[in-house]
C-alpha positions as CSV (number, residue, x, y, z in Angstrom):
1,X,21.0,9.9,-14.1
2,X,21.5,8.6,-10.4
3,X,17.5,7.3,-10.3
4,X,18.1,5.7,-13.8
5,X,21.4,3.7,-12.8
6,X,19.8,2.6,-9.8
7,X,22.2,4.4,-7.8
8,X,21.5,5.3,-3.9
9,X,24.4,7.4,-2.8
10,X,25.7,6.6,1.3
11,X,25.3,9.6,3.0
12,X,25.9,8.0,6.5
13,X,29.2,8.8,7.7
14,X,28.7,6.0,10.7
15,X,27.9,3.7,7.8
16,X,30.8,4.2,5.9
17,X,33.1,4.1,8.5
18,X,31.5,0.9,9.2
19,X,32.6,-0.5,5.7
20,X,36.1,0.6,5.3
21,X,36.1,-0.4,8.7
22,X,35.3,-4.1,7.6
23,X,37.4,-4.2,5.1
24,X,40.5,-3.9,6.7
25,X,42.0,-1.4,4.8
26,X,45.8,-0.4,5.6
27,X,48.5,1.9,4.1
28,X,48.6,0.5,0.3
29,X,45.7,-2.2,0.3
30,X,44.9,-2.6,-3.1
31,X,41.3,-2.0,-3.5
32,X,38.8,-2.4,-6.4
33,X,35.4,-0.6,-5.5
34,X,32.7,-0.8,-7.8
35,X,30.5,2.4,-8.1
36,X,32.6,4.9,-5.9
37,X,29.5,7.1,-6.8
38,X,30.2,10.4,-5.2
39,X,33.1,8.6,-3.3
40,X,32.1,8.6,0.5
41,X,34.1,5.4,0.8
42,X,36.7,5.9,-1.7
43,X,38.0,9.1,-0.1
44,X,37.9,7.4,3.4
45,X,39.9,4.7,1.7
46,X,42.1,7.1,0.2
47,X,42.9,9.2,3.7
48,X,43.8,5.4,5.3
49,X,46.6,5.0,2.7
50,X,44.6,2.4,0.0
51,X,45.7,1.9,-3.4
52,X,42.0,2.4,-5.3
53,X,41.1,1.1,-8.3
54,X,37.4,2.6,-9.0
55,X,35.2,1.3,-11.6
56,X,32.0,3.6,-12.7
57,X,29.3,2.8,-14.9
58,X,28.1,7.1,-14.7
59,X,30.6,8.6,-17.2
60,X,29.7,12.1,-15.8
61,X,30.7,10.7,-11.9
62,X,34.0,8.6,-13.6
63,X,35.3,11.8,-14.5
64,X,34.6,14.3,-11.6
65,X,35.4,11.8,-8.8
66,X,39.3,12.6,-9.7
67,X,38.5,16.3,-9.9
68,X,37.3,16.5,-6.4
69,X,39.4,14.0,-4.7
70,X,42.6,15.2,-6.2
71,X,44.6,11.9,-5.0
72,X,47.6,10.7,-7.2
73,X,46.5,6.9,-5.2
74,X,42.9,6.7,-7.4
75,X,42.6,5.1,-11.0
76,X,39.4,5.1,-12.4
77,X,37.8,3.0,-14.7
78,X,34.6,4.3,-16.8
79,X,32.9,1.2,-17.8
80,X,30.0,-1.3,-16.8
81,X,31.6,-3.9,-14.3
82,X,29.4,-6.7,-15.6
83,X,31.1,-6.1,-19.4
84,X,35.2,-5.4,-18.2
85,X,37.5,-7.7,-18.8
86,X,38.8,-8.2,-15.0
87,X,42.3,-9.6,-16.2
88,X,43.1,-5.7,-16.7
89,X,42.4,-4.8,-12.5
90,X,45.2,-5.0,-9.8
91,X,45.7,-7.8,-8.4
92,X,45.5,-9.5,-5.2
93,X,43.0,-7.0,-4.2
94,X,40.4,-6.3,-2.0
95,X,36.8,-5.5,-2.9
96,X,34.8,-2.7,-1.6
97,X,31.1,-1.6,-3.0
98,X,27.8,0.1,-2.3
99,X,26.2,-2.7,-5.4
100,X,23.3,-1.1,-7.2
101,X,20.2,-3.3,-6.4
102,X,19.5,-4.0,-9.6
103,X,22.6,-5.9,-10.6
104,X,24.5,-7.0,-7.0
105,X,23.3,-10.5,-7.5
106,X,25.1,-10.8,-11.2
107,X,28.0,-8.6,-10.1
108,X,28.8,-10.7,-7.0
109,X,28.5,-13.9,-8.9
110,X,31.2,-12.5,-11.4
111,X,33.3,-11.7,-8.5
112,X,33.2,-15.5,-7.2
113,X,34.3,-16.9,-10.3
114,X,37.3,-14.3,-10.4
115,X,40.4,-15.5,-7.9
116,X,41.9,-12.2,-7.4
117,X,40.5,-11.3,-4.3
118,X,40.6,-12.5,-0.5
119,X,38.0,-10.2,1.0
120,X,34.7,-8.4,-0.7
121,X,33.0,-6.0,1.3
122,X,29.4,-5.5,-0.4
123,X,26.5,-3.8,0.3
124,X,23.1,-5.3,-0.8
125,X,19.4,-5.1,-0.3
126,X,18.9,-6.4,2.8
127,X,16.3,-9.6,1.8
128,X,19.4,-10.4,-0.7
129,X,22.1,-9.8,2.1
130,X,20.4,-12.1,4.5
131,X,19.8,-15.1,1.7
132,X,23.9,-14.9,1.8
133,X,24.5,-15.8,5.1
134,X,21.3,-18.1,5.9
135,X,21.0,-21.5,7.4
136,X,19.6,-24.4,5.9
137,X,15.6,-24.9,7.3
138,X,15.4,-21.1,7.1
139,X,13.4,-19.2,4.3
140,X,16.3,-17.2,3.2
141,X,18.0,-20.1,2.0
142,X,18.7,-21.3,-1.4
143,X,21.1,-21.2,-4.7
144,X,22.7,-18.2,-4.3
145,X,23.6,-19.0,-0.3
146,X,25.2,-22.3,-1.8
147,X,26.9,-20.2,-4.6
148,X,28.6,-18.2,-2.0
149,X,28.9,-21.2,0.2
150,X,31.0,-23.0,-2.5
151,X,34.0,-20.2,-2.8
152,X,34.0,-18.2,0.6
153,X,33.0,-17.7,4.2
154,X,30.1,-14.9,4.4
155,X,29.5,-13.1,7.4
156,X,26.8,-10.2,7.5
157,X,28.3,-7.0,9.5
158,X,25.8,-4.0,9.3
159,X,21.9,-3.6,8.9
160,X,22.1,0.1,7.1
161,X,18.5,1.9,6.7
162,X,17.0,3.5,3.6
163,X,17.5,6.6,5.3
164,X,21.6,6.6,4.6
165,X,21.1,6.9,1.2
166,X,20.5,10.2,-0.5
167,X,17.6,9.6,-2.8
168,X,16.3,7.5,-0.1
169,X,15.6,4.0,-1.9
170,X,12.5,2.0,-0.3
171,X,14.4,-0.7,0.9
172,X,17.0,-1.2,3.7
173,X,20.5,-2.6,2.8
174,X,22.9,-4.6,4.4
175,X,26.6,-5.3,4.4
176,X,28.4,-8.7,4.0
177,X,32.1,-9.5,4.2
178,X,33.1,-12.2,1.6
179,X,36.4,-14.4,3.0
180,X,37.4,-16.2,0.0
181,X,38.3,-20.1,-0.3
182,X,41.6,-21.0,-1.8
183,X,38.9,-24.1,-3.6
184,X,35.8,-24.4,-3.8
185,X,34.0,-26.8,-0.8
186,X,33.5,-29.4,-3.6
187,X,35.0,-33.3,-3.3
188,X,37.4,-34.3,-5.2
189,X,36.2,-35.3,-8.7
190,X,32.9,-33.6,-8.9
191,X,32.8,-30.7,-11.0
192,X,30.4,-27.0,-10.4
193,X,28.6,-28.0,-13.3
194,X,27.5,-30.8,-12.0
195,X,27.0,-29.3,-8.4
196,X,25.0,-26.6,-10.0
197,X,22.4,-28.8,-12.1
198,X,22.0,-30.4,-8.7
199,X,21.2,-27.8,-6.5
200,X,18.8,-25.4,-9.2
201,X,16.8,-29.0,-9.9
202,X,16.2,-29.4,-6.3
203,X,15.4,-25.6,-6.1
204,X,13.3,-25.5,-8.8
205,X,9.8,-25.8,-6.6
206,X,10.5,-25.4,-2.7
207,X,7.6,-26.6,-1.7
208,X,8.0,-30.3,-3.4
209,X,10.7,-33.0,-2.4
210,X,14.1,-32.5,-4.0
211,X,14.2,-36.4,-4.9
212,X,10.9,-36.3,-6.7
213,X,12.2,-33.3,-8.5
214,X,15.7,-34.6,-9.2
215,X,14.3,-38.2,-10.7
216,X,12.5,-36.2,-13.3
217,X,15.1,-33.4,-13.7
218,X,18.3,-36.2,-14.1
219,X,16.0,-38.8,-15.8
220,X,16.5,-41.2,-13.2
221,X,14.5,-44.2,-11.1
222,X,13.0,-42.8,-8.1
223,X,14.2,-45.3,-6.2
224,X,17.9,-44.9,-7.0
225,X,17.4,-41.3,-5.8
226,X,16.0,-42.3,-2.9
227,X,18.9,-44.5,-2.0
228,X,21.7,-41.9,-3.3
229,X,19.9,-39.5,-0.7
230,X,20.2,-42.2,2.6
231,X,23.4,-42.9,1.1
232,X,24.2,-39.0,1.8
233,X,22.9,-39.2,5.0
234,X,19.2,-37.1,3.9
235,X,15.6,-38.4,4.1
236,X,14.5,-39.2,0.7
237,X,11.5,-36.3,2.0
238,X,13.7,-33.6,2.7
239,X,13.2,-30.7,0.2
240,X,15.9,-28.7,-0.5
241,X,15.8,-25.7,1.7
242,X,16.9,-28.2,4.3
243,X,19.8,-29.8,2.5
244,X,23.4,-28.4,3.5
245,X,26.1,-27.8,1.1
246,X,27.9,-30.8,2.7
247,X,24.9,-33.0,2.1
248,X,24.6,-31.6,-1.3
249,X,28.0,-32.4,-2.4
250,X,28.0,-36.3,-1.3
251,X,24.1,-36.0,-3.3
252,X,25.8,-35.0,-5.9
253,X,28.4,-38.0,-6.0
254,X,25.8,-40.5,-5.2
255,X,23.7,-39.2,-8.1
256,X,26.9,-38.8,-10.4
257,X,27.4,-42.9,-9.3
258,X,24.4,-44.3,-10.0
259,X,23.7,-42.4,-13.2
């Protein structure tokens, strides 16, 4: 069941200490975890006085977790994260989670577009934990860091080896703390949609210049891209990698404008 569900269960007690640790947990923090699994970091949330709300995909773990734990403070959830409705979770809340590789990336973009939280503690594969918190110019770097970019602050706490996890996976994972925005780093009168079309045309082939890729992609003259990007203070060379967030946003406007 575990192999199938792509679930790696923390067995590192360091490691988990590590995460509660992150996520600031007090005497009744509300807390949503998704995939408690056996519950190395629910119970330590538990002991420290949280509030958890615990939502599990693995019917046969949903309904031994409370068994073991015995701890009037858990709810659990049986269900598939990626299909709940999240109006019924507590809220404000923090997040807490050990993400299945196979479906962090979906799961955390859910979360984004959901306001009830201020912090998200998540745990990733490590080559998808380190594109969260990367730089423009590096290789990490691309949609998903501006996704993240565009709601909250990321910061990248813990390298945690394959060898926490019982089964083993092949990979390493790594955690990242989520600070959420109170709005999105967009100017005023420019809409994600538009952002978005922006940002996955630019992306679409690395290697080639955003502006040759965004006159075919927007249908526009290549010069009028070329002055919307020295209007936003980028070369009309630059491919995207190298384009901040900031730069992309006043792209985006400029574009928007001359269309």
């Amino acid at each position: 069941m575990g192999a199938r569900l792509d679930q790696h269960f923390l067995a590192d007690p360091a490691a988990a200490d590590a995460i509660v640790g992150a996520a600031g947990i007090r005497p009744g923090t509300t807390v949503v975890e998704i995939g408690p699994g056996r519950g190395v970091l629910t119970q330590r949330m538990l002991f420290l006085g949280a509030k958890v709300t615990a939502v599990e995909i693995d019917s046969r773990l949903a309904h031994s977790l409370p068994d073991r734990l015995k701890d009037a403070s858990l709810s659990m959830v049986c269900a598939d994260f990626l299909r709940l409705d999240l109006a019924s979770l507590p809220s404000p809340c923090t997040i807490v989670s050990n993400l299945p590789y196979a479906v962090g990336t979906p799961i955390m973009l859910k979360l984004l577009e959901w306001p009830a939280w201020e912090t998200a503690v998540l745990m990733f594969q490590k080559e998808v934990a380190l594109r969260l918190v990367s730089e423009p110019g590096t290789r990490d770097y691309g949609t998903l860091t501006l996704a993240v970019q565009l709601r909250a602050d990321a910061e990248y706490m813990i390298d945690v080896p394959a060898e926490a996890f019982r089964p083993m996976p092949k990979v390493d994972s790594g955690v990242v703390r989520l600070t959420r925005l109170k709005a999105p780093r967009l100017p005023e009168g420019l809409t994600e949609g538009e952002f978005n079309r922006v940002i996955h045309s630019a992306f679409s082939q690395r290697r080639k210049m955003a502006a040759k890729l965004l006159a075919s992609a927007l249908n526009l003259p290549r010069p009028t891209v070329d002055a919307a990007f020295s209007t936003s203070g980028i070369e009309p060379t630059a491919r995207a990698e190298t384009i901040s967030l900031a730069q992309f946003a006043a792209l985006t406007r400029a574009l928007k404008a001359a269309a």
